[in-house]
C-alpha positions as CSV (number, residue, x, y, z in Angstrom):
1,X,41.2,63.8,-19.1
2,X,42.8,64.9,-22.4
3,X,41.5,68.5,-21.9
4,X,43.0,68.4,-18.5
5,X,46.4,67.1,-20.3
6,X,45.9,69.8,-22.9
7,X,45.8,72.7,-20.0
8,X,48.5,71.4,-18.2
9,X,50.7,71.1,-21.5
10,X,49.8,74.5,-22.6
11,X,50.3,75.9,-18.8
12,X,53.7,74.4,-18.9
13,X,54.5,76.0,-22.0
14,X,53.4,79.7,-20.8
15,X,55.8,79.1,-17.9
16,X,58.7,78.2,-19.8
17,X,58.2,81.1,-22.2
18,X,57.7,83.5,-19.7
19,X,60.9,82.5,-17.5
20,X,62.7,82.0,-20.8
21,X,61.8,85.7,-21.8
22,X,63.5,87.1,-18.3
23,X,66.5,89.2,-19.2
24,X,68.4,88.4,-15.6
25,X,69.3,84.9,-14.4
26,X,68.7,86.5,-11.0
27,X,65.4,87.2,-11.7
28,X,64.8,84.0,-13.5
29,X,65.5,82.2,-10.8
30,X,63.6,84.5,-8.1
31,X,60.4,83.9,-10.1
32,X,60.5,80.5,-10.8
33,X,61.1,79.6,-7.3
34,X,57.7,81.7,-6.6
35,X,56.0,80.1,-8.8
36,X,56.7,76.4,-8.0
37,X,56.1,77.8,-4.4
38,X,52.5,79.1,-5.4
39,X,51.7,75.4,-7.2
40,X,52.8,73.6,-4.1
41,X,50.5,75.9,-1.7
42,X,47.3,75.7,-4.5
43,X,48.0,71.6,-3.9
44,X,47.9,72.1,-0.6
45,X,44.2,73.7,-1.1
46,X,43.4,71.1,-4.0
47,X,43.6,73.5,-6.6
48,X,44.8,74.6,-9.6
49,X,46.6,77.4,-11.7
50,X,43.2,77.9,-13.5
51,X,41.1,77.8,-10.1
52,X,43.1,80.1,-8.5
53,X,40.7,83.4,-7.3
54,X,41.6,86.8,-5.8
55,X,41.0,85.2,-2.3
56,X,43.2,82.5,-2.7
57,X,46.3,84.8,-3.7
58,X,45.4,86.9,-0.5
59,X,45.7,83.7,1.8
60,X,48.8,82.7,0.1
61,X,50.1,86.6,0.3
62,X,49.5,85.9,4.2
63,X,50.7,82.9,4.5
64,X,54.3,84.6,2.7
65,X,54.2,87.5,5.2
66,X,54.2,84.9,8.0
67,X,57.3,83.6,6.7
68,X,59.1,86.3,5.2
69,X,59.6,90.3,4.8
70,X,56.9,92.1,3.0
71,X,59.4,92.7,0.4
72,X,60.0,89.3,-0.5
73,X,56.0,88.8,-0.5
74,X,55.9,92.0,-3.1
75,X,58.5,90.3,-5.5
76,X,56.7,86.8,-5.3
77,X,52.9,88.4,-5.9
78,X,55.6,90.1,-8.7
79,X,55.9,87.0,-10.3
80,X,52.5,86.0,-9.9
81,X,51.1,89.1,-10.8
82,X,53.1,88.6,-14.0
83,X,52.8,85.6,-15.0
84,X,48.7,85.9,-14.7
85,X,49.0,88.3,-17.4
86,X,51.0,86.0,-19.9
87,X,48.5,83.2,-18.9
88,X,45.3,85.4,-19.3
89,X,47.1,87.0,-22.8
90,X,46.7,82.8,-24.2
91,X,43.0,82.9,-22.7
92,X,43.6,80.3,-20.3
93,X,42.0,82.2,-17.3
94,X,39.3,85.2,-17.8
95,X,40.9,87.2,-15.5
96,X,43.8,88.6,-13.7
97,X,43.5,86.9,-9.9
98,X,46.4,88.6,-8.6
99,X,46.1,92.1,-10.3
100,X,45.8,94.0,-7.5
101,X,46.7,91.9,-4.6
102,X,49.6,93.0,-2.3
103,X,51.1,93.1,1.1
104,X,49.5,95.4,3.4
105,X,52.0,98.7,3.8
106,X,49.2,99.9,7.0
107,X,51.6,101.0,9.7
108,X,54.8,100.6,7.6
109,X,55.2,104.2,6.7
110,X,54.4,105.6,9.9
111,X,58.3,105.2,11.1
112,X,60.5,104.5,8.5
113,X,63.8,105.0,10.9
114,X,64.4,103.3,14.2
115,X,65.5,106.3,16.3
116,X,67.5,106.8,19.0
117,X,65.3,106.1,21.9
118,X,64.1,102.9,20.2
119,X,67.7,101.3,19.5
120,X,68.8,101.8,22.9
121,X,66.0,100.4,23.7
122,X,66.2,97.4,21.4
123,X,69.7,96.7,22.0
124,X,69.0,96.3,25.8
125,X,66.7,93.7,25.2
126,X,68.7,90.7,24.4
127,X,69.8,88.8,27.3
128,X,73.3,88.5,27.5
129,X,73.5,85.8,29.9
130,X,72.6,83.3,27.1
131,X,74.6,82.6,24.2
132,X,70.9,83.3,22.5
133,X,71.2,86.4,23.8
134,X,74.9,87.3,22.9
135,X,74.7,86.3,19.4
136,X,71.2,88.8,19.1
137,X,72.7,91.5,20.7
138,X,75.4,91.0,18.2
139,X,73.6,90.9,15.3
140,X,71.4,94.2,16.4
141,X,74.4,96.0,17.0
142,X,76.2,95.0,13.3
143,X,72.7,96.5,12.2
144,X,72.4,99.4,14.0
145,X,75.8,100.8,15.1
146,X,77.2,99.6,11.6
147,X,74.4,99.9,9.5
148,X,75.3,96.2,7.5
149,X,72.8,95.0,5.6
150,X,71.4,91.6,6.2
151,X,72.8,89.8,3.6
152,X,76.3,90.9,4.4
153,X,75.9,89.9,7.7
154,X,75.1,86.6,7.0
155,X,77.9,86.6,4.7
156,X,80.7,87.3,7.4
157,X,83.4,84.7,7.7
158,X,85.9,85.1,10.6
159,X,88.7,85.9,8.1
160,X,86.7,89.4,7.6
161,X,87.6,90.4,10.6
162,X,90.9,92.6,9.6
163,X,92.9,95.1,11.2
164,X,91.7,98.3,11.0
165,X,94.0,101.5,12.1
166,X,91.9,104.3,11.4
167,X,89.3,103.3,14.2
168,X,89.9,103.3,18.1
169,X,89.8,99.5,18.4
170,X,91.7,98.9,15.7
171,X,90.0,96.3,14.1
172,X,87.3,96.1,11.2
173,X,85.2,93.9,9.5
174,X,85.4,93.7,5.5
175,X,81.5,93.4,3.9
176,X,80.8,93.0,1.0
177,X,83.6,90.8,-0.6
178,X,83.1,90.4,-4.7
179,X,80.1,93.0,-5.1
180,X,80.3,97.0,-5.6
181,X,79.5,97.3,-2.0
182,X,82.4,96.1,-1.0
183,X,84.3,98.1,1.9
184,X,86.1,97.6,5.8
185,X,83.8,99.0,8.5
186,X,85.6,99.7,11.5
187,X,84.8,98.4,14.9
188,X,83.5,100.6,17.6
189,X,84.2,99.5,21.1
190,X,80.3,98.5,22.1
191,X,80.6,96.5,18.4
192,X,83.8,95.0,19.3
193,X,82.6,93.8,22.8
194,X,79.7,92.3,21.5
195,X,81.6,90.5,18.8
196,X,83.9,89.3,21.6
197,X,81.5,88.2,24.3
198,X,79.4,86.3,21.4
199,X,82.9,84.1,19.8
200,X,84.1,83.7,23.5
201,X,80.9,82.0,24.4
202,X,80.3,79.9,21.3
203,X,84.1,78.7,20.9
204,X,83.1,75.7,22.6
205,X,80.5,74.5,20.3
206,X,82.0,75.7,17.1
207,X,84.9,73.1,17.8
208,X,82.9,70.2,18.8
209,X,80.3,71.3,15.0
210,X,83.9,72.2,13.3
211,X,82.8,75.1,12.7
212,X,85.9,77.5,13.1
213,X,88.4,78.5,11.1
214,X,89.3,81.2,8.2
215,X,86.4,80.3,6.3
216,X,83.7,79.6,8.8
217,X,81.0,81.9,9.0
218,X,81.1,84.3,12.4
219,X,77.8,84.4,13.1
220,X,76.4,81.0,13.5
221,X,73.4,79.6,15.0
222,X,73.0,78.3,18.7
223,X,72.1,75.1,18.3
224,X,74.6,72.5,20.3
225,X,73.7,69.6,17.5
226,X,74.5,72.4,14.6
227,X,75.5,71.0,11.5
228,X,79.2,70.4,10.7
229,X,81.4,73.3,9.7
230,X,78.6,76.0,11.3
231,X,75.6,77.1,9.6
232,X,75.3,80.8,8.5
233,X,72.7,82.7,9.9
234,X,69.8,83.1,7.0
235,X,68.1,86.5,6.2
236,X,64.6,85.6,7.1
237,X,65.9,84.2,10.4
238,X,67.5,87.7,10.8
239,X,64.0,89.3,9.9
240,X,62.0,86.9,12.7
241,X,64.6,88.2,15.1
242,X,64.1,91.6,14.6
243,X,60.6,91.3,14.3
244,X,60.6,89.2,17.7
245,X,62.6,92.1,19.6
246,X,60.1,94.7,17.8
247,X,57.4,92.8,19.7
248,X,58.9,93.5,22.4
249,X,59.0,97.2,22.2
250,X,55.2,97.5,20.9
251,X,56.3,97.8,17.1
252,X,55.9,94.1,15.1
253,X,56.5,96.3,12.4
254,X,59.7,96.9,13.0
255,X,62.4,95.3,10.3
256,X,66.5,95.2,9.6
257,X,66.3,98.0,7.5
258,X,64.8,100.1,10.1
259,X,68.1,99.5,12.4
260,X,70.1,100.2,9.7
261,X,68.9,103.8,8.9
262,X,69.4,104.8,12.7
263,X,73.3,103.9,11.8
264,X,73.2,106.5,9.4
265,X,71.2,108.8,11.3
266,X,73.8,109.0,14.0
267,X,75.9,111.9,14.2
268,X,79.7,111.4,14.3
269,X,80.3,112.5,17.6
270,X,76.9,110.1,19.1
271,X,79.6,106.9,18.3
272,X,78.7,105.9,14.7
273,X,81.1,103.9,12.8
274,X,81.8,105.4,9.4
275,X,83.3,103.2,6.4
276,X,87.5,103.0,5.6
């Protein structure tokens, strides 16, 4: 039992110095929350830090990409990978047992832009006699007619909305409020009716959740028992919903930033919305 103490004590003490050594709080942050997600999963299996084998950082790499974008797996097996080291450097494990574990890129790199065909396609598919299907075919259409990234869009508040001159319907959405990506995209009209048909539909539940005003987010979930003041959309629920509608089409490997490169790929006179 005191050896067992011992480990853990020196286990904690690798993982404070490793975090502690982090330059960015950003990345602090990221890691440690892989980390305390990795111990709760080995728990889950009734094991341990030291126990932990190849195998068992490949189930837990799938049981991320379940969950999440393969790019949030690759920064988490990041952490792991890296923290490995620092525990192997103080001899507390022999080995490495995520050194050269990953998610699977098979399939990834065969398209790496959601052309034209597809995204007309793709935003057919929603059904727009559902508010379901109103607030997807929104949130398609913000990424691939605007090219937004996910986390902007899940940042919109209905204030964003601004006027816009410079654009045929007059109105634009500011993205990207406080960072260096911060600009007005104007509104095409397919954009703007989307956006419309969504709010019009939803006004009903937003004021019985109090979830409209300035400062309320614009896209919100569905859900008639949302919580009060209207729940932002999250960016692995944006992921599942792309990945659902990819399905769809015959390509599960289809992701947000896929959409947003056919936004850029569109020529100027095919409709696309360029930046004010």
């Amino acid at each position: 039992m005191t050896g067992l103490r011992l480990a853990a004590g020196r286990l904690d003490a690798c993982r404070w110095a490793f975090l502690a050594r982090l330059g960015s709080e950003t990345t602090r942050r990221v890691y440690a929350a892989a980390l305390v997600q990795f111990d709760a999963w080995l728990r889950e299996q009734d094991k341990g830090w030291l126990d932990a084998t190849p195998e068992d950082v490949n189930a837990f790499c799938q049981f991320l990409l379940a969950r999440v974008s393969p790019p949030t797996v690759g920064i988490r097996l990041t952490a792991l990978r890296k923290f490995y080291t620092e525990l192997a450097a103080h001899h507390l494990v022999e080995r490495n047992p995520a050194r050269i574990v990953g998610p699977s890129t098979r399939g990834r790199r065969e398209t790496t832009v959601c052309d034209a065909p597809m995204l007309t396609a793709l935003l057919a598919l929603p059904d727009k006699r559902t508010l379901v299907g109103l607030r997807d075919a929104c949130v398609l259409r913000l990424l691939g007619e605007l090219g937004l990234r996910v986390s902007e869009i899940c940042l919109l508040r209905q204030q964003d909305v601004v006027r816009c001159p410079a654009v045929e319907t007059g109105l634009g959405l500011q993205v990207g409020r406080g960072t260096r990506w911060a600009r007005t995209v104007g509104l095409s009209p397919a954009v703007k009716v989307a956006l419309d048909d969504y709010l019009r539909r939803d006004l009903p539940l937003r004021r019985l959740a109090k979830g409209f005003g300035p400062e309320a987010a614009l896209i919100q979930g569905t859900a008639a028992n949302r919580p009060v003041g209207g729940r932002s959309l999250t960016p692995r629920f944006i992921f599942k919903l792309v990945r659902r509608y990819g399905e769809l089409l015959d390509y599960p490997a289809l992701n947000p930033q896929m959409i947003r490169r056919a936004a850029r790929a569109k020529a100027p006179e095919e409709g696309s919305v360029t930046n004010v």
